[in-house]
C-alpha positions as CSV (number, residue, x, y, z in Angstrom):
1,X,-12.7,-0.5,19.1
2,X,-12.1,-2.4,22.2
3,X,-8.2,-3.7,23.1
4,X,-9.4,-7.6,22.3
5,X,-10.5,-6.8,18.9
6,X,-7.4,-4.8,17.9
7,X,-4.9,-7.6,17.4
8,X,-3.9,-9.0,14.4
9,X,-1.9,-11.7,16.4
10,X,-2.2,-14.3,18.7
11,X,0.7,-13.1,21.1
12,X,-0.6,-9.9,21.4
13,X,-4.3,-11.2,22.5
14,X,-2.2,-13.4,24.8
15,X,-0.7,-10.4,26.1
16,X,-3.9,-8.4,26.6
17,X,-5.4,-11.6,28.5
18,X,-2.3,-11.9,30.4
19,X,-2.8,-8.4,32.0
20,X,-6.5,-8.5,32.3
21,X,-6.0,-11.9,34.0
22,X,-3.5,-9.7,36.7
23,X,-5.6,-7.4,37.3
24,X,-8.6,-9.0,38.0
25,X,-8.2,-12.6,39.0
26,X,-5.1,-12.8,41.0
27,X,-5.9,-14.3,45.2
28,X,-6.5,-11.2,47.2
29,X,-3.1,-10.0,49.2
30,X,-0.4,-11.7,46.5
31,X,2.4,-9.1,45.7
32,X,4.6,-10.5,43.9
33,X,5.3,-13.4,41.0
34,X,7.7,-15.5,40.0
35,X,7.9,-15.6,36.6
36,X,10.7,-17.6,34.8
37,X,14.1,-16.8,36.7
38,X,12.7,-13.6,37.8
39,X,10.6,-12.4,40.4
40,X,7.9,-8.9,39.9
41,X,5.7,-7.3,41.8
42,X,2.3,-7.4,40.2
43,X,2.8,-3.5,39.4
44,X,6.3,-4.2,37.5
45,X,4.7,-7.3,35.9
46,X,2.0,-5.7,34.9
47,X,4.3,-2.9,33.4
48,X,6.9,-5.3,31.3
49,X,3.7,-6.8,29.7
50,X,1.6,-3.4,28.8
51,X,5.4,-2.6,27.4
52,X,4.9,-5.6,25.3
53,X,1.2,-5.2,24.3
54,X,1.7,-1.5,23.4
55,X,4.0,-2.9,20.4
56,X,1.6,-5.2,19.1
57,X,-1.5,-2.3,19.5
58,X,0.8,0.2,17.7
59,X,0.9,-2.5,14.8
60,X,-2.8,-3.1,15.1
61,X,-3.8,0.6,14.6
62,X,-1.1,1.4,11.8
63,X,-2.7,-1.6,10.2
64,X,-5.9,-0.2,10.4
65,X,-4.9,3.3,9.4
66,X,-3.1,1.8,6.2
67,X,-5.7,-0.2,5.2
68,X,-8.4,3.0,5.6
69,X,-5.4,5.0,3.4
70,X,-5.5,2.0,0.7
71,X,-9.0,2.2,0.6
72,X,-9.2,6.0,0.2
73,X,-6.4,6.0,-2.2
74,X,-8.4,3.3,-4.7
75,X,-11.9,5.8,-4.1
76,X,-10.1,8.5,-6.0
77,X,-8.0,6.4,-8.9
78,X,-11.0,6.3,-11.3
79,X,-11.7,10.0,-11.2
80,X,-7.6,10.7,-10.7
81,X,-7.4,9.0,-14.4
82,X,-10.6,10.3,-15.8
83,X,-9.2,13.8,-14.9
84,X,-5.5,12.8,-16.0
85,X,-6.9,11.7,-19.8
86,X,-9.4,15.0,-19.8
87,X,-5.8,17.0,-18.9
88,X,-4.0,15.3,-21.5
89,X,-6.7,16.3,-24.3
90,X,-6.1,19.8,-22.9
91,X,-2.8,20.1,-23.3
92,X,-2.4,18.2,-26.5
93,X,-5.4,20.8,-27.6
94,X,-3.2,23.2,-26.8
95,X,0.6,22.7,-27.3
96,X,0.0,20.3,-30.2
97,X,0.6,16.4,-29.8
98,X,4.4,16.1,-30.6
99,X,5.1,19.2,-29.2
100,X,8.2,18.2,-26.5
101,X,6.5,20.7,-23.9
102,X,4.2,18.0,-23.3
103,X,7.0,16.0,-21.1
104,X,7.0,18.5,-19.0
105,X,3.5,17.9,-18.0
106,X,4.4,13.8,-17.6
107,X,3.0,13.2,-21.1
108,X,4.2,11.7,-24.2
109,X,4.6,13.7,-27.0
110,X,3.8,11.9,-30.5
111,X,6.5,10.7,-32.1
112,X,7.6,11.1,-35.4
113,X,6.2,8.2,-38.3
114,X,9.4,6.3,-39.1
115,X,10.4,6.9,-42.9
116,X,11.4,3.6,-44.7
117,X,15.0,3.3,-45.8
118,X,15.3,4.1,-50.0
119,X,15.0,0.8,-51.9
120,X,13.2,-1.4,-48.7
121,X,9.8,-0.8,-49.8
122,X,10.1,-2.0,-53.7
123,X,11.7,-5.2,-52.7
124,X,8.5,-6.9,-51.6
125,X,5.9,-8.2,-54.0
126,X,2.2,-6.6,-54.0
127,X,-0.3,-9.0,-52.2
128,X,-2.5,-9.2,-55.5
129,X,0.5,-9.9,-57.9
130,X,1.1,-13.5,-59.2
131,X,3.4,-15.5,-58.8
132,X,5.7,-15.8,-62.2
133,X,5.2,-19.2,-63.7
């Protein structure tokens, strides 16, 4: 991938231009620049910039490399969870589905059905009954 097409930013393309500008287009025989309230030589210029480009590169290319991860990473979820659900029927099949072992594998035993509380289910009406008159 060539340097120009490796920035993400602005500045940073700025700063690649900046150095190909010194060393290709500067008047034969200058040696040195003032820039600001400072003065380089074209060499120590030339440095203080690649300094500053090589920071916006190194974001470039992690940004590549974490997007190529991301991308990898979401390739394998589908199978990752088809393989997960296949493991869970496995050990279910195995240790039983409220078994407590199962948490040890990161899976959710069954829990018990709740029992209802003596007396709470008689105090509602069937649906078919009538209503008294």
């Amino acid at each position: 991938m060539s340097q120009r097409n490796r920035h993400n930013t602005r500045l940073g393309a700025r700063l690649t231009a900046a150095r190909d500008g010194l060393a290709s287009h500067l008047p034969k025989g200058l040696k040195s620049l003032k820039v600001g309230d400072k003065v380089y030589t074209i060499d120590e210029l030339d440095q203080t910039l690649a300094g500053f480009e090589g920071k916006f590169l190194a974001a470039a290319d992690a940004h590549s490399e974490l997007t190529k991860l991301v991308n990898d990473r979401d390739a394998v979820a589908p199978p990752s969870r088809e393989l997960l659900a296949d493991f869970k029927a496995a050990m279910v099949h195995l240790l039983g589905r409220k078994n407590p072992l199962l948490l040890k594998f990161g899976l959710k035993p069954e829990r018990e059905a709740r029992r209802s509380r003596p007396g709470k289910g008689q105090e509602a009406p069937a649906p078919d009954a009538k209503p008294a008159s």
